[in-house]
C-alpha positions as CSV (number, residue, x, y, z in Angstrom):
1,X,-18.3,-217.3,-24.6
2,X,-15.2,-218.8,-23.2
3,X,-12.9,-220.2,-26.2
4,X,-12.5,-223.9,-26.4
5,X,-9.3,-225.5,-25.1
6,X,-7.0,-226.9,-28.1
7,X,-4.3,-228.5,-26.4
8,X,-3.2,-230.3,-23.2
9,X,-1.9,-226.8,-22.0
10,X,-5.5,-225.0,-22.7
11,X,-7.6,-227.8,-21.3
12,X,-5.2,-227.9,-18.3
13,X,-5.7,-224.2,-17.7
14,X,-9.3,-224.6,-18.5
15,X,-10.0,-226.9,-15.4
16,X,-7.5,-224.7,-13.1
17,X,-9.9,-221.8,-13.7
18,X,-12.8,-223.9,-13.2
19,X,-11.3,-224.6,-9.5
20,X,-10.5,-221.0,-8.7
21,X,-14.3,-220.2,-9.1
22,X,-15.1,-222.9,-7.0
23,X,-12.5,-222.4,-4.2
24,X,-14.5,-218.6,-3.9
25,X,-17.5,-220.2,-4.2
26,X,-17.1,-222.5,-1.2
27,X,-15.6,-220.0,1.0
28,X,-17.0,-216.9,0.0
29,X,-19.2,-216.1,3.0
30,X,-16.1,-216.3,5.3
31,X,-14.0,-214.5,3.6
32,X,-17.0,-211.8,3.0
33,X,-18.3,-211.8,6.4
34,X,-14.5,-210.8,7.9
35,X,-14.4,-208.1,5.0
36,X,-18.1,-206.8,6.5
37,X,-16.7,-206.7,10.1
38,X,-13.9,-205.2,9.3
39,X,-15.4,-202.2,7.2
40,X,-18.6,-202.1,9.9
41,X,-15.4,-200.8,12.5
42,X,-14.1,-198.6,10.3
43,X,-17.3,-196.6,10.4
44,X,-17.5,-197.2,13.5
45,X,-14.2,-194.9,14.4
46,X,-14.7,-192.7,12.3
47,X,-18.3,-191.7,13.6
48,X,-18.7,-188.2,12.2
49,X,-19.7,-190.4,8.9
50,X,-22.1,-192.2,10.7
51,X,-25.2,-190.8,9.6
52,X,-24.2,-190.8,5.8
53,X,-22.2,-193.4,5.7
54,X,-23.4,-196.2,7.8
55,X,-26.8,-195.9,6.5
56,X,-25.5,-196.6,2.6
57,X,-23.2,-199.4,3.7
58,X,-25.9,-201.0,5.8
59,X,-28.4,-200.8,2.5
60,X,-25.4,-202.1,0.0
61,X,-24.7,-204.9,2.8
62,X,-28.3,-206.3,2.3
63,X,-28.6,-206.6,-1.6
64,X,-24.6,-207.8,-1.4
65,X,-25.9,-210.3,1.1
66,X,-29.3,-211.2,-0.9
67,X,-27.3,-211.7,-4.2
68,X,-24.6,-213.4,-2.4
69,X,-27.2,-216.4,-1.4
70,X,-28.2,-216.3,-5.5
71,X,-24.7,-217.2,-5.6
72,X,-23.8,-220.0,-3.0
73,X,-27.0,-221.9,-4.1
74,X,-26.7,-225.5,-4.2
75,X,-27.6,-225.3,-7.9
76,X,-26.6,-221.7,-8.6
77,X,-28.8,-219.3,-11.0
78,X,-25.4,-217.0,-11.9
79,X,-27.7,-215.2,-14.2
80,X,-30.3,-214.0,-11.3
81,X,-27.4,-213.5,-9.1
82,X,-25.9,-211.4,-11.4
83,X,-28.7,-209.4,-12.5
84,X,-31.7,-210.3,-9.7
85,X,-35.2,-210.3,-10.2
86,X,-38.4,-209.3,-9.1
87,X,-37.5,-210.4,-5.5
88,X,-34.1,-209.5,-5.0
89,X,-31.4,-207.2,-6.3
90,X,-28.3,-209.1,-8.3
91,X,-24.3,-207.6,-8.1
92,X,-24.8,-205.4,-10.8
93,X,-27.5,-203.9,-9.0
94,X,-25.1,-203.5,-6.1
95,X,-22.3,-201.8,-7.9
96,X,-24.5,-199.7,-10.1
97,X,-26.5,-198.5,-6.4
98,X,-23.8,-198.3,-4.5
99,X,-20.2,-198.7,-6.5
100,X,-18.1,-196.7,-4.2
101,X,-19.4,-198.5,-1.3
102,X,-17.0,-201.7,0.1
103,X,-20.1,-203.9,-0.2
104,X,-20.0,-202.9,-3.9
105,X,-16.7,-203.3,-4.7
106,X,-16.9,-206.9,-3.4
107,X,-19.7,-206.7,-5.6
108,X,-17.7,-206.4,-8.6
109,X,-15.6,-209.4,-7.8
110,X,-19.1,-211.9,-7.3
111,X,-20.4,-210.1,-10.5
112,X,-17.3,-210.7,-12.7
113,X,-17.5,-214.1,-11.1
114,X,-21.1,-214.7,-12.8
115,X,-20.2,-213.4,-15.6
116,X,-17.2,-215.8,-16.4
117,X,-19.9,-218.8,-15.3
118,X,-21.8,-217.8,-17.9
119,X,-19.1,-217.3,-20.4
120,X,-19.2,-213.6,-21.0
121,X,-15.4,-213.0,-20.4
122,X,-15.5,-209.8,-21.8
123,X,-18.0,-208.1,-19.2
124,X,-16.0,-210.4,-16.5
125,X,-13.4,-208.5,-17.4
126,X,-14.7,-205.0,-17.6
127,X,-16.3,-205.5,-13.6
128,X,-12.9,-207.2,-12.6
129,X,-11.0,-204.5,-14.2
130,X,-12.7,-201.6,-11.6
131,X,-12.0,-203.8,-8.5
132,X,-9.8,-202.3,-6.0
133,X,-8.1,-204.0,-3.7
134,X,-9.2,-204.4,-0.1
135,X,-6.8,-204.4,3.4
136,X,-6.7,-207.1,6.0
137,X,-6.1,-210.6,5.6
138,X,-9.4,-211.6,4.1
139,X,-9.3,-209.0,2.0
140,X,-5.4,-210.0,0.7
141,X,-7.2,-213.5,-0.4
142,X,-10.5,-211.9,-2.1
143,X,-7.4,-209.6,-3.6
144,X,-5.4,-212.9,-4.9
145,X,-8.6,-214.2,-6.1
146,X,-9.2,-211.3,-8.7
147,X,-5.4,-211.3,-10.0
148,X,-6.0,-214.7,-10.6
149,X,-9.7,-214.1,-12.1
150,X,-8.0,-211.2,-14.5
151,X,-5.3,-213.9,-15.2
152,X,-7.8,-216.6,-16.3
153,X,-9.0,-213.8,-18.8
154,X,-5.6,-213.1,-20.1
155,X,-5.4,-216.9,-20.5
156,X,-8.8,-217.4,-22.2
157,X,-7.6,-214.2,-24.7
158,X,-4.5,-216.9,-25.6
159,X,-2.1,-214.1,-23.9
160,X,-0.7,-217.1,-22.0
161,X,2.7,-214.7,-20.9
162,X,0.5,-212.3,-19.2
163,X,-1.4,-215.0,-17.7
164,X,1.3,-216.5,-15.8
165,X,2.4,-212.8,-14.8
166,X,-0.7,-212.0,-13.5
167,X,-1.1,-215.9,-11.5
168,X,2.4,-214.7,-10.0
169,X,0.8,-211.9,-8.8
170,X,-1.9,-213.7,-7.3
171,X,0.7,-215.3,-5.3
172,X,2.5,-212.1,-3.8
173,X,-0.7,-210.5,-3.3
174,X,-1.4,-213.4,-0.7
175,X,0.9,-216.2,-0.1
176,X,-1.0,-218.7,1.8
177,X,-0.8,-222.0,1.5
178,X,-4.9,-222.0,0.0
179,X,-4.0,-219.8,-3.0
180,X,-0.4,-219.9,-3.4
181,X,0.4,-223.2,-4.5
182,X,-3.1,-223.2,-6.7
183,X,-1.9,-219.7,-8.7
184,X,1.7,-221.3,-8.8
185,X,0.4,-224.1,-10.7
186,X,-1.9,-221.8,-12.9
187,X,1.5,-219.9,-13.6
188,X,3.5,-222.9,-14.6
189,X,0.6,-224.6,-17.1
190,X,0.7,-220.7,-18.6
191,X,4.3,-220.7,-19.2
192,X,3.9,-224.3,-20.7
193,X,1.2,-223.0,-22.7
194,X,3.7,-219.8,-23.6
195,X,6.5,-222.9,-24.1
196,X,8.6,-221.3,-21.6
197,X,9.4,-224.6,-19.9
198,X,11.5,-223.2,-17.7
199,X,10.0,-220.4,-15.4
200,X,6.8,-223.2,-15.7
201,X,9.6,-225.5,-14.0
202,X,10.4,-222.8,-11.4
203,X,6.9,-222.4,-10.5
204,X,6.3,-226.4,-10.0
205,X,9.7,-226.4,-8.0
206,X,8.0,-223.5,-5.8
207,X,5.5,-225.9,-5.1
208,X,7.4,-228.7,-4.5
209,X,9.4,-227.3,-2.1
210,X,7.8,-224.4,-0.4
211,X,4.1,-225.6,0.0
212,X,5.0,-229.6,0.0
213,X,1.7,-230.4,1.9
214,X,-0.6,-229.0,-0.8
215,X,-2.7,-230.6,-3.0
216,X,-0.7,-228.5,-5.5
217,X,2.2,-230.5,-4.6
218,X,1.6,-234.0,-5.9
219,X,0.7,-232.3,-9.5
220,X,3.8,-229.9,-9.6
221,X,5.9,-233.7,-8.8
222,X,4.1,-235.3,-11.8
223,X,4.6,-232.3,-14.2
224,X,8.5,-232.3,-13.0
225,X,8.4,-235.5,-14.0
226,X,7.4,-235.2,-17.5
């Protein structure tokens, strides 16, 4: 289980990670549905792999897709999605089937998801850990999004310097004005936590001055405030 929060700094960090798993969860069948279009062309060009390939892609594609609705569940069951049932596969099912597949790799992401819903940061960790990044523009987010995941574990471990390292990276990996500002923020409460105030007051500056329309933005003023 997730450790509890002792201080402003953890509680702070606490609720950042809680809205990183919820900005994939409320956007995760766009960004997943560009990834599957874009690998579906790939195979498509290169068709010599067609008849190996394709065929394992298309079967990975369907238990990513039947887990993924586990997932996006108004009331969400993270442990069926994670580990199915009788009537459908879960993402561990996926990457164990069909690992070196895209559809499983994304698969690792949605299952180390799950597991940090249901507190196990360790195993979040250990599917996190094997993800590879992915190219194109969706991919850069989904790519963000697990720097960011493996930074929330760092965080949760109390290794609040690595943390912010890893929510920095977050940021290069895709700097959008979605994720950018949010893993900025999660950067400067990390260095608060690690009581370097003042890379946590270049992050919030970032913010401030870079990504001024964010929601980000009205926090990073209050914190420079303080």
């Amino acid at each position: 289980m997730a450790k509890e929060a002792a201080t402003p700094q953890e509680q702070a960090l606490e609720n950042a990670k809680n809205r990183t798993e919820s900005f994939f969860e409320n956007n995760s069948k766009t960004v997943v549905a560009g990834l599957i279009a874009i690998f579906v062309l790939a195979v498509a060009i290169f068709g010599y792999r067609k008849l190996i390939v394709e065929p394992r892609m298309e079967r990975a594609q369907e238990m990513l897709y039947g887990a993924q609705y586990r997932f996006e569940e108004q009331t969400p069951d993270y442990e069926i999605a994670l580990n199915g049932d009788q009537s459908a596969p879960g993402f561990a099912d996926v990457v164990e089937s069909y690992g070196n597949t895209p559809a499983g790799n994304l698969a690792r992401y949605y299952a180390a998801a799950c597991c940090m819903r249901l507190g196990n940061m360790a195993q979040a960790e250990q599917y996190i850990a094997k993800f590879k990044h992915v190219k194109g523009e969706p991919g850069a987010i989904v790519n963000a999004l697990a720097e960011g995941m493996k930074g929330d574990i760092a965080a949760d471990n109390g290794d609040y310097a690595k943390a912010a390292s890893l929510f920095e990276k977050a940021v290069k990996v895709s700097d959008n004005v979605f994720t950018a500002p949010m893993f900025l923020r999660k950067a400067a409460l990390a260095y608060k936590a690690a009581g370097d105030n003042a890379k946590a007051d270049a992050c919030l500056e970032t913010i401030r001055t870079k990504y001024p329309s964010s929601i980000d933005a009205r926090d990073a003023e209050k914190y420079l405030a303080e």
